[in-house]
Structures are given as C-alpha cells and as structure tokens.
N, C-alpha and C positions, 0 to 999 in steps of 0.2 A: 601717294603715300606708299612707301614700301616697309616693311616690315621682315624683321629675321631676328631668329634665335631668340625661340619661344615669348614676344611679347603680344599683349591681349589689349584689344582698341576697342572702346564699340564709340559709332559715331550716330548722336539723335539728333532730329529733325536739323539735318543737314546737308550741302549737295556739294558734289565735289563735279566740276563741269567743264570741258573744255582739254581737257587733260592728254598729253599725247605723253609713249614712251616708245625709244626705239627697238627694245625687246619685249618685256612679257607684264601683262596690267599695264594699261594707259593710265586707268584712273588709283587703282589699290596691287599692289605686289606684295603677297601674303606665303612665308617660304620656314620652314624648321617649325614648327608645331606651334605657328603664333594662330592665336585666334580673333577674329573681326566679327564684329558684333553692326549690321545698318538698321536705325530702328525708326522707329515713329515719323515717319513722312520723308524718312529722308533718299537722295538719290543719287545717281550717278549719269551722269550723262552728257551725250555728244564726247569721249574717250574714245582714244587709239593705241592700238600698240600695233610694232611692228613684226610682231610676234604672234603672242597669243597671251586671249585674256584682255580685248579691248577694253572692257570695265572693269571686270577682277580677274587675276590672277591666284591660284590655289598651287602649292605646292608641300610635298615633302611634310606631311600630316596635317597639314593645316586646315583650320576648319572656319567656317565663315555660315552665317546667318543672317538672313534678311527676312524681316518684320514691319507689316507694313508701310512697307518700302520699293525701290522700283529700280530697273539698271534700265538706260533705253539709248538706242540710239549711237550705240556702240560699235567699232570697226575693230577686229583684227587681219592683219596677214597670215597667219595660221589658222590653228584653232580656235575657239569658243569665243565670240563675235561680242556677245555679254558677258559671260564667265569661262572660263580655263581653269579645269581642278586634276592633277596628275600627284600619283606617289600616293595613296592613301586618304585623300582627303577628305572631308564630308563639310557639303552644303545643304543648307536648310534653307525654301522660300515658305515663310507664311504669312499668308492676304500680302501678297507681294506680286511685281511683276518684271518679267523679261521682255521691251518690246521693240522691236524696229532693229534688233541687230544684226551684222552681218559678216562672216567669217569667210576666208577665203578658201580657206580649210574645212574640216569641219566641224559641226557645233555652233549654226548660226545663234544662239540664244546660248547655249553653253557644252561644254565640251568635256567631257570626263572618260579619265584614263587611270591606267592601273590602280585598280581595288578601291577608287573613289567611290562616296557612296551619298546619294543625292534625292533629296526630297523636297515635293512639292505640293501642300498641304493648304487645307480653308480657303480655298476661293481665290487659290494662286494662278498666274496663268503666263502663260511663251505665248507671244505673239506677233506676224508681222516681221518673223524673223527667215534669214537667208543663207543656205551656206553653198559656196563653188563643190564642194564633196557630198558625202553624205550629214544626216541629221540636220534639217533647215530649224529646227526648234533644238531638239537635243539629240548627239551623239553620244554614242556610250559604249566604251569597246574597253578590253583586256581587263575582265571582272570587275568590269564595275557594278553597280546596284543602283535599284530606280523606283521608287514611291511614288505616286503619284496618289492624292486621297482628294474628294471634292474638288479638283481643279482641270484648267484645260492646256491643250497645246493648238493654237488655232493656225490658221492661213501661212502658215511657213512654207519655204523653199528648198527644194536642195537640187544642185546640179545633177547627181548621182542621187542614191537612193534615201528615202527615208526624210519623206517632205517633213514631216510631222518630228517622227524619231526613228532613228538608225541605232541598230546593237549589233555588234560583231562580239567573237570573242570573247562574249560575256557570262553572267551568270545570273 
C-alpha cells in the first residue's frame, strides 16, 4: 500500500503479507501527512523493502498507529527492519507488537529520524529483533522522542551499539 498527499487508511482485522518493495515500506509507504490507522488483530508480515521500512514506511509528517496489532518478521536493507519513520513523524504501538525484525541499518524493530516522535504503550513490546548498526529493537537519532509506558524491549541485537535501544543526537 502506498499512500501520499495527505490521505487517511486504517485497516481492521487484516494482514497484509508477503509484501516486497524495492525502496521504502515493503508492506505500507505512508509519505505527505497521510495517516494509517492497524487495528484490531490485524498485521503485517514476512515484508521487504530494499530500503527502509521493511513493514512500514513513515515519512514527511505522517503518522501511523497500531492497536492491537503486530508487524513481525520484517526485512529492510536500511533502516527500521519493522517500521522506518523520518521527517516529523509519530508512531503510536498500543497492546501491539514489533517481532522478529531485521534491519541492515539500523532500527531492527523500528527506526526513527528527524523530530519523529514514537510511543509504545499498555503492554506493547520489540522483540526478537536485529539490526547490522546500532538499535537491534529501536534506534532514535536527530531529536527524535520516545515513550515507552508499561511495555517491553526484549532479546534484541545490534552489531554496534544499543542491543535493546540506541539514541544519538537526540532529545
């Protein structure tokens, strides 16, 4: 699915699976202030991109939320193995999960970059996730912002620093 110039999706009890792109979100490319709503059981999984954003793709204010819901099992050649959010964006997980992703870059479970600002809330949880750089669950660099309330980041990897989570340049 890719999306631009501002339109608003949410997709329930649904899975989008198998999904490859040769640049950015395998599975969703979310780009100009559109917003993605995954709700109620639904998922995402076994996506590629050649890029970044194996699962989702966040760019250029877009905003995206996942409610109990799940991205797993995700590849990028970049950044964020299950999510990629650059340019302002914000991501919301609640009773949701990031697992088994893997980034070549990093951000094995999700990646966030300039002023993106991401939370992870009620019993959410990264896990199982890997990245060749920094942040094997979540990287976070060039102010972005990070909530994390009642939830976990577990058994993650990172080649470089920040098994769990990696922040450079942050705020």
């Amino acid at each position: 699915i890719a999306m631009a110039d501002s339109g608003d999706v949410e997709l329930e009890r649904s899975s989008l699976s198998g999904c490859q792109a040769a640049g950015n979100g395998g599975g969703i490319s979310i780009r100009q202030s559109g917003a993605f709503a995954l709700t109620n059981s639904s998922s995402i999984a076994d996506c590629s991109a050649g890029a970044n954003g194996g699962g989702i793709a966040l760019a250029d204010s877009g905003a995206l939320s996942l409610t109990d819901s799940a991205v797993s099992s995700s590849t990028a050649g970049g950044g964020g193995g299950g999510i990629a959010m650059a340019d302002s964006g914000d991501v919301e997980l609640e009773r949701s999960s990031l697992s088994g992703c893997q980034a070549a870059g990093n951000g094995g479970g999700i990646s966030i970059r300039q002023s993106g600002a991401f939370a992870l809330t009620n019993s959410s949880s990264i896990a199982d996730c890997s990245a060749g750089a920094n942040g094997g669950g979540i990287a976070l660099a060039d102010s972005g912002a990070l909530s994390l309330t009642d939830s976990a980041v577990s058994s993650s990897t990172a080649g470089g620093g920040g098994g769990g989570i990696a922040m450079a340049d942050s705020g």
